[in-house]
C-alpha positions as CSV (number, residue, x, y, z in Angstrom):
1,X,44.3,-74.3,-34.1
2,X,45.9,-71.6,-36.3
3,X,46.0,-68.4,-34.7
4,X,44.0,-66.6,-37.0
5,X,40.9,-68.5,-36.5
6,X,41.6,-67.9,-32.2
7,X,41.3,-64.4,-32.6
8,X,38.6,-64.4,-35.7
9,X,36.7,-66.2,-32.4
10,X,37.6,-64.4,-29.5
11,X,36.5,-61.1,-31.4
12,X,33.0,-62.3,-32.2
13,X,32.2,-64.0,-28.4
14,X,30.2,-62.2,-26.3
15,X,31.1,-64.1,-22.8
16,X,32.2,-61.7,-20.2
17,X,31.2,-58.5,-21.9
18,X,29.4,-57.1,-18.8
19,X,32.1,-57.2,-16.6
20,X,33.9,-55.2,-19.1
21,X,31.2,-52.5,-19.5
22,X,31.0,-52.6,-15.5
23,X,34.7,-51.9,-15.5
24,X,34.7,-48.8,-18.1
25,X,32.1,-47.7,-16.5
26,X,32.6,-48.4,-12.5
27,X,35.1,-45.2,-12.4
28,X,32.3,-42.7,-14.1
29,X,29.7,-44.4,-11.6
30,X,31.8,-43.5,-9.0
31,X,32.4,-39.9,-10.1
32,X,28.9,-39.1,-10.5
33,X,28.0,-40.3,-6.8
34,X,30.6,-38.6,-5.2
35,X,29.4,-35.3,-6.9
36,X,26.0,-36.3,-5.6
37,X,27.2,-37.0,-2.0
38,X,29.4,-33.5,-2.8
39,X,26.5,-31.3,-3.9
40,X,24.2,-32.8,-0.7
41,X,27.0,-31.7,1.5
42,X,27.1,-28.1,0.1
43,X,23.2,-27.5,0.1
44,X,23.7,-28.7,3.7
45,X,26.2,-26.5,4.7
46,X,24.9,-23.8,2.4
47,X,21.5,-24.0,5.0
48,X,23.1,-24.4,7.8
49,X,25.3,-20.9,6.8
50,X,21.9,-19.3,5.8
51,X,20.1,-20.3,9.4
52,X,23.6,-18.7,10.9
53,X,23.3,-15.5,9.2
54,X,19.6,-15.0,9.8
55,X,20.0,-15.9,13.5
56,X,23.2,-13.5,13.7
57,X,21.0,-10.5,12.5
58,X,18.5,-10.7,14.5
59,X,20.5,-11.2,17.4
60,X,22.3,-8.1,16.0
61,X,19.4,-6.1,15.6
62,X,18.4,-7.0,19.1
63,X,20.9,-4.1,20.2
64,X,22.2,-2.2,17.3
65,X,24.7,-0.4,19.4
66,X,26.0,-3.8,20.3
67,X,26.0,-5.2,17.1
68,X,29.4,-7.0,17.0
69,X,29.9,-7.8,20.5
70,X,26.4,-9.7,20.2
71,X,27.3,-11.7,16.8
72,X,30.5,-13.0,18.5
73,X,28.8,-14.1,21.3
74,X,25.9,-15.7,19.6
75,X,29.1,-17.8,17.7
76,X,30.6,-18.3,21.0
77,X,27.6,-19.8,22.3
78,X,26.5,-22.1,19.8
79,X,31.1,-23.2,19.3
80,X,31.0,-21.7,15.8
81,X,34.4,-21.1,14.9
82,X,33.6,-17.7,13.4
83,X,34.8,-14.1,13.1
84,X,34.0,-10.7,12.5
85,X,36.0,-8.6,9.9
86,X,36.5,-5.0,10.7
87,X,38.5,-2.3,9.6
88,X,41.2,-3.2,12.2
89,X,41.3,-6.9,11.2
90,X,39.1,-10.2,12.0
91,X,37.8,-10.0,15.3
92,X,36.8,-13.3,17.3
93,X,36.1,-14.2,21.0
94,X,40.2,-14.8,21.4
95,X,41.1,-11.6,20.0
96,X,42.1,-9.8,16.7
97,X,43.8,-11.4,13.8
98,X,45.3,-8.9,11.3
99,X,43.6,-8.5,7.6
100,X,44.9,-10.0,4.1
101,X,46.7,-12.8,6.1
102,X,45.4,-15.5,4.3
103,X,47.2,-17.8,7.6
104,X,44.9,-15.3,10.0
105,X,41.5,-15.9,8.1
106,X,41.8,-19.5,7.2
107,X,41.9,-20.7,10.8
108,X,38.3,-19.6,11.2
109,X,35.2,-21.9,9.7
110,X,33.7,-18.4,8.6
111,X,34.2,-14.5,8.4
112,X,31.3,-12.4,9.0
113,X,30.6,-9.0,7.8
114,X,28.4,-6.2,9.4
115,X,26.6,-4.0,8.0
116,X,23.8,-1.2,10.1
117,X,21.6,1.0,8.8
118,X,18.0,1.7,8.7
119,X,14.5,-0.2,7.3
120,X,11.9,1.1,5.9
121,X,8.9,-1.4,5.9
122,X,7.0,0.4,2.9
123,X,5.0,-1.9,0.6
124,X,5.4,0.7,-2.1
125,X,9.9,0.4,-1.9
126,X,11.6,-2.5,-3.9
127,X,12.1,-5.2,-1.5
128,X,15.9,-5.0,-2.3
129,X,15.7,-1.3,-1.6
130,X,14.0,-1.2,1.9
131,X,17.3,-1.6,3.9
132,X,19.4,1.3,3.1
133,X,23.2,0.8,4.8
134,X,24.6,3.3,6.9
135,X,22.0,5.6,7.3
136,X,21.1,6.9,10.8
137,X,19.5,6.4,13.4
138,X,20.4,2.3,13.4
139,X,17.5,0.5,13.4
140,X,18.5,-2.4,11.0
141,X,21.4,-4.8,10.7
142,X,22.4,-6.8,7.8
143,X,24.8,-9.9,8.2
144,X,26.7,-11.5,5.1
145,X,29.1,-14.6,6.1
146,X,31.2,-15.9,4.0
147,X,32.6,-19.5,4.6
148,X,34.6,-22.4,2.3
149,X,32.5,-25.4,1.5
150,X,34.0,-28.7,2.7
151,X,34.0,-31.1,-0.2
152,X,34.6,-35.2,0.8
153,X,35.1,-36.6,-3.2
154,X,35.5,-34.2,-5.0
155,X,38.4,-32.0,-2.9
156,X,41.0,-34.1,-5.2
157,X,40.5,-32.6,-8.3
158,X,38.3,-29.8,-7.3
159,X,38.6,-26.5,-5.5
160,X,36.1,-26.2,-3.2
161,X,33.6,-22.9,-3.4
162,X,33.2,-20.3,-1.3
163,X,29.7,-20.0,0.4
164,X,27.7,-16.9,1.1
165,X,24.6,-16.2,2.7
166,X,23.2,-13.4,4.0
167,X,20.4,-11.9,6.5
168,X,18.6,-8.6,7.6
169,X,16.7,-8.1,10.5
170,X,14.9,-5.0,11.7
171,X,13.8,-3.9,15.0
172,X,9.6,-4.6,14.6
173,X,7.7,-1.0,14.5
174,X,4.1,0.2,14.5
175,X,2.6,3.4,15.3
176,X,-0.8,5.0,16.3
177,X,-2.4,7.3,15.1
178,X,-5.0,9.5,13.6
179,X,-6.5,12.2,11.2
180,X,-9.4,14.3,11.6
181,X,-10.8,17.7,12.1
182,X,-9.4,18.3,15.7
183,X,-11.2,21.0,18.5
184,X,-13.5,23.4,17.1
185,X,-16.1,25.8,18.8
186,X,-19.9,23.5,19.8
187,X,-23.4,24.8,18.6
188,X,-25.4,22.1,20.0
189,X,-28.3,22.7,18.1
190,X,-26.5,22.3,14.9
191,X,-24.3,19.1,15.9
192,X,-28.3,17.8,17.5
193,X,-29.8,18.3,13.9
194,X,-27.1,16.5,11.9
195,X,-26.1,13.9,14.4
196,X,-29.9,13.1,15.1
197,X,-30.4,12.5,11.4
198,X,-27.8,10.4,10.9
199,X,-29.3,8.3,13.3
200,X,-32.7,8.5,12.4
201,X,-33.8,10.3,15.8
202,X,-33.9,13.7,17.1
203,X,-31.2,14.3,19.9
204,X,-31.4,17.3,22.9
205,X,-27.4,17.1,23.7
206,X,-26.2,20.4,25.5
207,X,-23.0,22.2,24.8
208,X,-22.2,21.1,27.7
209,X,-22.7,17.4,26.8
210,X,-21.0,17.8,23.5
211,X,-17.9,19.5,25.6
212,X,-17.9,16.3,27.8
213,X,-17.4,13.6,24.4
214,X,-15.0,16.4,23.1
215,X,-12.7,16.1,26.0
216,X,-12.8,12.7,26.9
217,X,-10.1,10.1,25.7
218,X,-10.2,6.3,25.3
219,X,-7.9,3.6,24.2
220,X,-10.0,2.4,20.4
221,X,-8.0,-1.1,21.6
222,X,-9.8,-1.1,25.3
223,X,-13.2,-0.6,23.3
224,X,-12.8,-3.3,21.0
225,X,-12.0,-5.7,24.3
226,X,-15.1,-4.2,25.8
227,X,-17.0,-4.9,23.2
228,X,-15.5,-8.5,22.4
229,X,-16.1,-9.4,26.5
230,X,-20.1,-8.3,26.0
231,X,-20.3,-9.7,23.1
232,X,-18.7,-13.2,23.6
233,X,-16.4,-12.8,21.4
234,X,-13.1,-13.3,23.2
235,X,-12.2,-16.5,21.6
236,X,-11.0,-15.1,18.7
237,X,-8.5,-12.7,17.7
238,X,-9.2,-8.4,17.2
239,X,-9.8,-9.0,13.0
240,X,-12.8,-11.2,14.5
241,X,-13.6,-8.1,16.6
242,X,-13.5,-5.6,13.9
243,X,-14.8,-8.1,10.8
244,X,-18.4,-8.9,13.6
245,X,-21.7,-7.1,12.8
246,X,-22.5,-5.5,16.0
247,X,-25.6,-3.0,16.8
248,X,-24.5,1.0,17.1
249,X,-26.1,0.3,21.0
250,X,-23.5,-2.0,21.5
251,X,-20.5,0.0,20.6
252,X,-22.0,3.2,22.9
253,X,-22.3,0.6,25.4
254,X,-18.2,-0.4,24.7
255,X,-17.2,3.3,25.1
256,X,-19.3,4.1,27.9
257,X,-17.8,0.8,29.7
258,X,-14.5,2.6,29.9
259,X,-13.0,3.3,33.2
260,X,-12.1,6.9,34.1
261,X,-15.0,8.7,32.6
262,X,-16.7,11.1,34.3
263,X,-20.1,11.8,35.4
264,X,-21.1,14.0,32.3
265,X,-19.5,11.9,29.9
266,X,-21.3,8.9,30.9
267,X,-24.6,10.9,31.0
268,X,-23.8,12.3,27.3
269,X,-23.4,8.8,25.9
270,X,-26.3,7.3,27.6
271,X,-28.2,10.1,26.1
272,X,-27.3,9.0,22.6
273,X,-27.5,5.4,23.6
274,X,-31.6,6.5,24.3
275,X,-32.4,8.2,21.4
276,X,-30.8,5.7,19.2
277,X,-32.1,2.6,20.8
278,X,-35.6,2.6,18.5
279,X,-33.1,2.8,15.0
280,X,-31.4,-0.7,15.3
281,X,-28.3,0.5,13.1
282,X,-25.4,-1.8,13.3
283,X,-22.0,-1.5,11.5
284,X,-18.5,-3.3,11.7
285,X,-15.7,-1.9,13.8
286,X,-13.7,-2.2,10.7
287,X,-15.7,0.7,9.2
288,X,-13.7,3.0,11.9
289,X,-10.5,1.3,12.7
290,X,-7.5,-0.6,11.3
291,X,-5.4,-2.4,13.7
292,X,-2.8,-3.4,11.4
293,X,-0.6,-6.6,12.9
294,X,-1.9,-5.9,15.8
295,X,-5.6,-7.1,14.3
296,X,-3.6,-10.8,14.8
297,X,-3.5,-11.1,18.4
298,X,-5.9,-12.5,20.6
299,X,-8.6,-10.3,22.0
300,X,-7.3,-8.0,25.1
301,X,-3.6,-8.4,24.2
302,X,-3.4,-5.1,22.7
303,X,-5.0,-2.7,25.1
304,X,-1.1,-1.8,26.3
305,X,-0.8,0.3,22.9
306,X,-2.8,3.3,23.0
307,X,-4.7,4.1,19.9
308,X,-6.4,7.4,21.6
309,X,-9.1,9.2,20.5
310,X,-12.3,11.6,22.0
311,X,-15.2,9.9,22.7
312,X,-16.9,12.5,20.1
313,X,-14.6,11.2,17.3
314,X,-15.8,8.0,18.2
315,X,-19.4,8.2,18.6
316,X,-19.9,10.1,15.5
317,X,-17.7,7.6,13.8
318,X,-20.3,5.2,14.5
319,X,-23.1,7.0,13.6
320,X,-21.5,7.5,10.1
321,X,-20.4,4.0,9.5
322,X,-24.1,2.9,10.6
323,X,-25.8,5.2,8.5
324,X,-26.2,2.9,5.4
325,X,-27.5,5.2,3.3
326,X,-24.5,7.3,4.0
327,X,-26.6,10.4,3.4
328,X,-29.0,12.7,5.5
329,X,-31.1,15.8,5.3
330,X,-32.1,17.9,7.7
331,X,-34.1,20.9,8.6
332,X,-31.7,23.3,11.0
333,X,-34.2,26.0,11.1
334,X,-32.8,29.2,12.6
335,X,-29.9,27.4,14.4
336,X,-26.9,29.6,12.8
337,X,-27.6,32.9,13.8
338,X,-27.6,35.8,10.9
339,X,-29.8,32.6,8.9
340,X,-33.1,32.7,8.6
341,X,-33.5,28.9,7.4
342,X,-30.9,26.2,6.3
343,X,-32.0,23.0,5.0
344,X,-29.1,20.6,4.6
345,X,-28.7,17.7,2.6
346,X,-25.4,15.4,3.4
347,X,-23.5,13.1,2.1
348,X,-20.5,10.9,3.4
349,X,-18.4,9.0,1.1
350,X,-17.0,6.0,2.3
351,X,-13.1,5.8,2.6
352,X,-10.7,3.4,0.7
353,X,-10.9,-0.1,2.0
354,X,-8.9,-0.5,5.1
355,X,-8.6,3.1,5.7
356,X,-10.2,4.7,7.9
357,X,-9.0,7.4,10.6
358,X,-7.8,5.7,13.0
359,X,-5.3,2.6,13.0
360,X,-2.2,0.8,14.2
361,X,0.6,-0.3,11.6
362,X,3.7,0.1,10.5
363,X,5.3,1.9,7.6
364,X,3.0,2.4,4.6
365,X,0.0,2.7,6.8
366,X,-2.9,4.9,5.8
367,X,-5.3,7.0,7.2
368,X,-7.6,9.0,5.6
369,X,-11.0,11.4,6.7
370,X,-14.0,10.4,4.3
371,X,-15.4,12.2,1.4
372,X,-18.0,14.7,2.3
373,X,-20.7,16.5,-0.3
374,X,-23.3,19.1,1.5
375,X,-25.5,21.0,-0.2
376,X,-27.1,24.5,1.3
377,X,-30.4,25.7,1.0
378,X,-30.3,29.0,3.2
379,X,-32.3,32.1,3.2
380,X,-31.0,35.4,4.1
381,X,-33.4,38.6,5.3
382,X,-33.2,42.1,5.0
383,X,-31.7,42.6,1.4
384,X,-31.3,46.7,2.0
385,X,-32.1,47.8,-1.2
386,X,-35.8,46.1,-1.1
387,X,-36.5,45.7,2.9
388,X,-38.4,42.6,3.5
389,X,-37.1,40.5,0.3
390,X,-35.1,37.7,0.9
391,X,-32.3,36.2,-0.6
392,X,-32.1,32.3,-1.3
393,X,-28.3,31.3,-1.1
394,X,-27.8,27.9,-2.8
395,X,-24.3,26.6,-1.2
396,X,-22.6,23.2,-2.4
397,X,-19.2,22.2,-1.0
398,X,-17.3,18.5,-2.0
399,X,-14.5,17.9,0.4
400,X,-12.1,15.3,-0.9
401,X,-10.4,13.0,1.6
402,X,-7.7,14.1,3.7
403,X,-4.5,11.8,4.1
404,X,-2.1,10.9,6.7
405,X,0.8,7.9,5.7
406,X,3.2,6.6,8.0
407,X,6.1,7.4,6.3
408,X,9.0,6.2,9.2
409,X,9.6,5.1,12.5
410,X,12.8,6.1,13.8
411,X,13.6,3.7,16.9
412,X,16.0,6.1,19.3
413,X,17.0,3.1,21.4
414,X,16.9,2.7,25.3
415,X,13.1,2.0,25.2
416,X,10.2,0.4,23.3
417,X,8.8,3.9,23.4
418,X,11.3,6.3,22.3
419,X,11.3,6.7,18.7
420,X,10.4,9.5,16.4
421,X,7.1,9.4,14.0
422,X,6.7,11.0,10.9
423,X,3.4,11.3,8.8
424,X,3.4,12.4,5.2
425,X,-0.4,14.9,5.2
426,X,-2.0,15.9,2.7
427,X,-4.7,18.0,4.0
428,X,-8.8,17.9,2.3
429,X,-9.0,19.7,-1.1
430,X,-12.3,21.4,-1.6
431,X,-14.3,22.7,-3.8
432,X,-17.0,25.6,-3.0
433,X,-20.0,26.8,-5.2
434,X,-22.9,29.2,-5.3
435,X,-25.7,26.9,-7.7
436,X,-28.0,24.7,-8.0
437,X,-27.0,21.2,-7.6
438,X,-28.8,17.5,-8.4
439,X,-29.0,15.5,-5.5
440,X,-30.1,12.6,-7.0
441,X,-26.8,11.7,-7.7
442,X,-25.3,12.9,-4.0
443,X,-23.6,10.0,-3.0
444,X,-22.4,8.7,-5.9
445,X,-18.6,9.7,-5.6
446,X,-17.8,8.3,-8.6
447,X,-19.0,11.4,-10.3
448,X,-19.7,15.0,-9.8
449,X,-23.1,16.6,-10.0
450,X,-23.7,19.4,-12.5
451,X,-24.0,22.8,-10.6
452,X,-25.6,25.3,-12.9
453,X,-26.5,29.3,-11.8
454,X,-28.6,29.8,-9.1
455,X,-32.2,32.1,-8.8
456,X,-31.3,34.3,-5.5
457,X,-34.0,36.9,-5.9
458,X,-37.3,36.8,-7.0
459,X,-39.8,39.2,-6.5
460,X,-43.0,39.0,-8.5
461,X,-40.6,38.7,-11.8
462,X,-40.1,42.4,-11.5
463,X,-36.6,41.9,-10.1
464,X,-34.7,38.5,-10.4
465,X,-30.6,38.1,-9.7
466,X,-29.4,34.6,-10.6
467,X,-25.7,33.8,-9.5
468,X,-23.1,31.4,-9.5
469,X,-19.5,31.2,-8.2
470,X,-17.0,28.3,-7.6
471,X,-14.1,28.6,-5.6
472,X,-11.1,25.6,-5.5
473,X,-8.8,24.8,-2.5
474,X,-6.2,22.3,-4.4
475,X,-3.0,22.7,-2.8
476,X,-2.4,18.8,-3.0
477,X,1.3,19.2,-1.7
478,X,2.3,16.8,1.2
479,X,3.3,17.5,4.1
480,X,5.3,15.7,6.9
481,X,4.5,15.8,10.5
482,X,7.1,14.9,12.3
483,X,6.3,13.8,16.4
484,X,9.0,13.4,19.0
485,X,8.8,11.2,21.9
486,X,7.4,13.7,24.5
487,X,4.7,15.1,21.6
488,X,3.5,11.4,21.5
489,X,3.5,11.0,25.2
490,X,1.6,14.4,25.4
491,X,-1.5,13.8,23.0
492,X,0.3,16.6,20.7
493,X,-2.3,17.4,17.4
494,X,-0.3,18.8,14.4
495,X,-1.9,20.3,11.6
496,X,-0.9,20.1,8.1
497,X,-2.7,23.5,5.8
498,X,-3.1,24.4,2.5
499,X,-2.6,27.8,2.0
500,X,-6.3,28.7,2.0
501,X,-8.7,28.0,5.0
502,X,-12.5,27.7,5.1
503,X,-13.1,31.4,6.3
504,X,-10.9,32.8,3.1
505,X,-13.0,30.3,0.8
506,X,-16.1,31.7,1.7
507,X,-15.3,35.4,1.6
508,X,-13.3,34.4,-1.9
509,X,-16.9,32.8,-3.2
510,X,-18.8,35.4,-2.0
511,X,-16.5,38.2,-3.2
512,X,-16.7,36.6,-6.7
513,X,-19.6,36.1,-6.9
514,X,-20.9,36.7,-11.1
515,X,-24.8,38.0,-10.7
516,X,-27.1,38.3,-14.1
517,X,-29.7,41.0,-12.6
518,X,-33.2,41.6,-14.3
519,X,-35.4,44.6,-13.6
520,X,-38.6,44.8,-15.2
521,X,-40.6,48.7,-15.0
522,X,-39.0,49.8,-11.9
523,X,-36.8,53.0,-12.2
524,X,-35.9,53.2,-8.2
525,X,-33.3,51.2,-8.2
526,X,-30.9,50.3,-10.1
527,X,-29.0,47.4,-11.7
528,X,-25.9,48.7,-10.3
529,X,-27.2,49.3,-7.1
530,X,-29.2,46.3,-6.2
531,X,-26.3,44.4,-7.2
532,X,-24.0,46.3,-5.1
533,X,-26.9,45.5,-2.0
534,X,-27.1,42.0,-3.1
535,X,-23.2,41.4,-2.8
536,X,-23.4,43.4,0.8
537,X,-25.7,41.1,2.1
538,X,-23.9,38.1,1.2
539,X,-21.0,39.4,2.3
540,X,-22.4,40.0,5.6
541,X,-23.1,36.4,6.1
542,X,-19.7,34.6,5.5
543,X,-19.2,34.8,9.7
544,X,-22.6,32.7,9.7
545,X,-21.7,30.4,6.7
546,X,-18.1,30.0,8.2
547,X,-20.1,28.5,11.8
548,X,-22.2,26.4,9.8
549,X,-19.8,25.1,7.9
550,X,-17.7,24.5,10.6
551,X,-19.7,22.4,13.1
552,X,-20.9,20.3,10.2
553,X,-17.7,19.1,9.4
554,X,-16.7,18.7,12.7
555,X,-19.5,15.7,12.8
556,X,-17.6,14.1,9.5
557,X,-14.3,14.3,11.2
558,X,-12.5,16.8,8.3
559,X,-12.1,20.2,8.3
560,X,-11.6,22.4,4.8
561,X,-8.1,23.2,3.8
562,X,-6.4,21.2,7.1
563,X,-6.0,18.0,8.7
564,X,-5.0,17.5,12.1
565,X,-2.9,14.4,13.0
566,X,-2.1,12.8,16.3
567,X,0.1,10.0,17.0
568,X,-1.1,8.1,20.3
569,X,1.7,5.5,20.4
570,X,4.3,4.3,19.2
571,X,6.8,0.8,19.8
572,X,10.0,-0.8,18.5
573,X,9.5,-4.5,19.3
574,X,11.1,-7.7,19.1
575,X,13.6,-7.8,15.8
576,X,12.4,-9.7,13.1
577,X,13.9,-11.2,9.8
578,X,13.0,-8.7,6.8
579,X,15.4,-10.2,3.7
């Protein structure tokens, strides 16, 4: 057979063509599955590197000041052949190898790099920019170790990478702590008149009653396991606690389960307890504590942190989270004296969600006193241009909320305990005003009510005076409080001011006061004169005012101007992973 007509055959069979394909392509088969197996390898050792470097910095951060000598034995233990580098070479359990000998670091499976400095747990930092290196005090390690990836395949035509990973832990920290309105002077009739309207009842608390709440402390925690263990509640964790309905009866009965309190105390808080029993209020424990982490943990593990506060705070914290309608009037007759009559009309605004004045937490955490509206309706005798005519002084003051943010835990070492707390203050704005105010609108904070001129005389339309006046308190800058060790182990209150207090306000308000005065047939006094009376007569109550104002306050935790902050507690815990 010729030749040509062989090949003109062989070139148009198609016997054996697969085992020719499967030849070609058997080498690229090959290629692809050791890059497979290759890649597997590397996301292997790439985890195994990560679960290294996260495990290194926590065991770092367990003892900052030990950071290196901790690392190497955590690689010791688990026969990781890894080192440190330092400044004077790579350091490893068998000694120090000098740096930029490439013979030195290629005997070890990894190098490790060190890195303190400090974390700052605030929600409101970039994640990337919470862990600042180098600054002091240590409370934060980061790890970075660098190691070359073993490659099976591939190592003959490839050179293998170099793996990183990298891990930051922190030492775990949380504070206690509050805001609120601090000591001030008792008038027991005043504080019986609000607080009994808050709770729909009428109260007949001494001074000497009020003094007992007022100097009593007790762990917020220890209430919330008292009131879990009557309740039946110990099951479940404190957020179970906090997020259950409970009756204001049950909360006294918490508080007044306490051990350590004293006769009078007990007597003051059973005589609350009685007066309220016929209202049925309830509210949430929520409404007057946050507990941060700590709201995880099972019920009664957390009484070891104290989260102090009076037995006042409390108890009126109660009655103004169980007050639904969040606004009471009441009748104080003559009990401010230099007053003839006050009728009061209050209103308490709720605070942000999650906020309230007292909590637990860490960095970021927020406290805050509420909103309070109050309007005035006082009458003042002996005007001494007319004897016998009285003044009607229309008073309506909105407090904004006071804040207190934990703005760092600085962990001092040698103790769970012995760290510094700061807390960035900014104390309650206010404004002050001689009118007439809508209360219809009260206790809608949204808004503000109008407040228009005021009629503070009348007699007979012979001789009216109308007058208005508005004084602001707006010094909104922050201030930080900052509490060593021994002021947290000694209860120490600091207060953060504006430059204005509540006694300047007044006398401000009343000093500036503009009066339109209208006298009809009368030539024995004058304009001039009766306003000249009129303003002496106000200002001869602003000692009066300044009490009122005072103990009514006191009962919604804020003060005008100020905020007083305490930090109870305070721990660095266990380190945990934060990047």
């Amino acid at each position: 057979m010729p030749i040509g007509t062989i090949l003109r055959r062989w070139t148009l069979s198609e016997q054996g063509n697969v085992a020719i394909l499967a030849a070609i392509t058997a080498p690229l088969i090959l290629y692809c599955m050791s890059l497979g197996l290759d890649y597997g390898m590397l996301t292997l050792q790439q985890r195994r590197l990560q679960q290294t470097a996260d495990l290194s910095a926590i065991v770092a951060a367990s003892d900052v000041n030990n950071a290196q000598a901790n690392i190497l034995n955590y690689f010791s233990t688990n026969n990781l052949n890894m080192a440190v580098q330092t400044a004077s070479g790579y350091v490893s359990n068998t000694g120090t190898s000098p740096l930029g000998d490439a013979v030195s670091a290629a005997k070890f499976d990894g190098i490790a790099t060190i890195t303190l400095g400090t974390y700052v747990a605030d929600p409101t930092i970039a994640l990337g920019s919470r862990f600042v290196p180098g600054a002091t005090p240590y409370d934060a390690v980061k790890v970075k170790i660098e190691q070359t990836g073993g490659l099976i395949f591939a190592a003959s035509f490839a050179t293998p990478p170099t793996l990183q990973a990298v891990g930051t832990a922190s030492t775990e920290k949380i504070a206690a702590f509050s805001i609120g309105s601090g000591l001030a002077s008792v008038n027991n009739g005043l504080l019986n008149a609000v607080l009994g309207g808050l709770l729909g009842t009428s109260l007949s608390l001494s001074a000497m009653d009020y003094n007992a709440l007022l100097s009593t402390k007790v762990n917020a925690l220890s209430v919330a396991d008292k009131l879990a263990t009557n309740l039946n509640l110990t099951a479940g964790s404190y957020a179970d606690t906090l997020a259950a309905d409970v009756k204001f009866g049950d909360v006294l009965n918490a508080i007044g389960g306490q051990a350590g309190l004293n006769s009078a105390t007990r007597k003051a808080i059973q005589s609350v307890q009685t007066a309220a029993n016929s209202a049925q209020l309830r509210l949430k424990l929520a409404d007057i504590l946050s507990l941060g982490p700590v709201a995880q943990r099972p019920t009664g593990s957390g009484s070891q942190i104290s989260l102090a506060a009076n037995v006042r705070d409390l108890v009126t914290a109660a009655a103004l989270a169980a007050n639904g309608s969040k606004q009471v009037s009441v009748n104080l007759g003559g009990t401010i004296p230099g007053l003839t009559t006050v009728q009061m009309t209050m209103a308490i605004g709720e605070p942000p969600q999650s906020t309230p004045s007292l909590a637990v937490g860490a960095v970021g955490t927020v406290v805050r006193t509420s909103q309070t509206r109050i309007k005035l309706s006082i009458a003042i005798d002996a005007l001494a241009a007319l004897a016998g005519t009285k003044v009607q002084l229309p008073l309506y003051v909105h407090l904004a909320n006071a804040t207190g943010k934990l703005s760092a835990i600085t962990c001092l070492g040698n103790g769970a305990q012995n760290a510094n707390v700061s807390v960035s203050t900014i104390p309650g704005v206010a404004d002050l005003y001689i009118g007439n105010v809508d209360t219809t609108q009260f206790s809608n904070f949204a808004t503000g009510p109008d407040v228009t001129a005021a009629t503070l005389v009348n007699v007979l339309g012979l001789i009216t005076a109308t007058a208005s006046a508005h004084v602001a308190i707006t010094n909104m800058t922050k201030t930080t409080l900052t509490f060593t060790p021994a002021d947290i182990a000694a209860g120490v209150t600091k207060t953060a001011s504006t430059t204005d207090t509540l006694t300047s306000a007044i006398s401000s308000l009343l000093a500036n006061t503009n009066y339109s005065i209208n006298i009809l047939g009368l030539t024995l006094v004058t304009k001039a004169v009766f306003q000249q009376a009129l303003a002496m007569t106000l200002s001869s109550v602003s000692t009066p005012l300044n009490d009122l104002l005072s103990n009514v306050l006191l009962l919604a935790g804020v003060k005008v101007g100020q905020a007083d902050v305490t930090v109870t507690d305070v721990r660095c815990q266990q380190p945990v992973l934060v990047q």
